[in-house]
N, C-alpha and C positions, 0 to 999 in steps of 0.2 A: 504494500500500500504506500503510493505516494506522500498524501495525508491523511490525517483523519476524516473523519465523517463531521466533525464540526466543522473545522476549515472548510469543507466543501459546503456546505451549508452555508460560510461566512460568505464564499467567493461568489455563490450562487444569490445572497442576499444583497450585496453590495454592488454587482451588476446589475441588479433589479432598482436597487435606488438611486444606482450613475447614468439608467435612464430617463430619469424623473428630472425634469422643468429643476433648476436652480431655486433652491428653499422651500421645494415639496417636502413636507414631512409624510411616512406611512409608516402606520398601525404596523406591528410584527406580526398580525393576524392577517393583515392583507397579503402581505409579502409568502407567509408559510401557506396562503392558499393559492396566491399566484402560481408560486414556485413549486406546489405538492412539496412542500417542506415540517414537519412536525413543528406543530407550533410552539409547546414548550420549551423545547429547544432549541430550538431558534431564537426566538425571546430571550433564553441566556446569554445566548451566544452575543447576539448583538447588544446587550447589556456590558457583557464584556470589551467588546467594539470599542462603545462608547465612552466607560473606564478610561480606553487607553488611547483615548481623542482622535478615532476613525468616523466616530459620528457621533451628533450631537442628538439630546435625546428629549424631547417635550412632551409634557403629561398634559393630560385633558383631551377632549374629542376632537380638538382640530390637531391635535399634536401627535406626534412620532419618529421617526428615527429619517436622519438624513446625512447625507455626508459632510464632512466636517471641514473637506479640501479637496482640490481638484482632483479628479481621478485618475490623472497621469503623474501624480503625486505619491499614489498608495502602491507601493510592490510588494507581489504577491507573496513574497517570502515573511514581508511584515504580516502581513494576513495570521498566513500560515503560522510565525511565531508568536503573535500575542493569541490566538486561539488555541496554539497546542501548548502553551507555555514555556516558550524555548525551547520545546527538545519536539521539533517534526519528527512524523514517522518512516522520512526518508532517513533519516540516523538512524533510526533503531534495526535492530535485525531484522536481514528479511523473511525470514523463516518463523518469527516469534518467540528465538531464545533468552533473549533481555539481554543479562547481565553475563550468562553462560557464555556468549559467543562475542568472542575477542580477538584479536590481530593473533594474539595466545594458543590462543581455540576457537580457531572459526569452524564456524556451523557450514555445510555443504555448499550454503549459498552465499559464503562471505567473499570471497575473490571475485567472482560475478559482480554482485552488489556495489564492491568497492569501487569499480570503474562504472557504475552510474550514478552516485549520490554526487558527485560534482556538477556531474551534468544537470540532475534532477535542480540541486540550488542553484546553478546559473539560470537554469532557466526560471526558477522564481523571484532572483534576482534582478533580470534583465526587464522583468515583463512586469506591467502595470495593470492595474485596473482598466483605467483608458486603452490600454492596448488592447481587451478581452473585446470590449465594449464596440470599440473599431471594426475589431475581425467577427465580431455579431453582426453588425452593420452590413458590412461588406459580403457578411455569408450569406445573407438577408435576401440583400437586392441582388446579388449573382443569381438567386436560386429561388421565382419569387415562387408561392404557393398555388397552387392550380385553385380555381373556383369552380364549383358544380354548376 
């Protein structure tokens, strides 16, 4: 697993509200029904988001969760570590041995592994929110959808 199942939640949140009009705020409820996203959890998640000033967060019925800076601002590796708490689970073993499997003792899948977790973080490095949000765009209108 790349990341968790929260980060992608996060990614998948945060591109829902980097297409939103400049100072739309939205409900977590809207978002987890847009996105077939658990809304509970989701709701944490970007709670925590918000803690760590990727969005800003307004209570009451016209209020909700929006983003806090431009979205060619946020890279996805930030995503990924305020969500998984510094430790992605492109670091961790890939097999799910934890602590078992070390440069010491690697697990069957550690020499493998080794030569993609660079890659995995450059590429969450290099790429932005706005960049996802783009290549939506762009996937969009290349491929528009047929009408009945």
């Amino acid at each position: 697993m790349i990341y968790s199942k929260s980060a992608e939640y996060a990614i998948r949140a945060l591109i829902h509200l980097a297409r939103m009009p400049s100072g739309t705020a939205v409900h977590s409820r809207d978002i987890a029904q847009d996105e077939h996203l658990p809304p509970g959890l989701l709701a944490k998640v970007l709670q925590n988001l918000a803690s760590e000033g990727l969005l800003r967060s307004t209570r009451g019925p016209t209020g909700g969760f929006e983003l806090s800076c431009d979205p060619d601002s946020i890279r996805l590796l930030d995503v990924v570590f305020v969500v998984d708490h510094g430790s992605p689970k492109h670091r961790q073993c890939a097999i799910g041995c934890g602590t078992k499997c070390s440069p010491a003792r690697p697990c069957t899948m550690h020499e493998y592994w080794q030569g993609i977790r660079p890659l995995i973080e450059t590429l969450l490095r290099e790429h932005t929110l706005g960049d996802l949000v783009r290549h939506e765009t762009a996937r969009a209108s290349s491929h528009p959808r047929r009408r009945n």
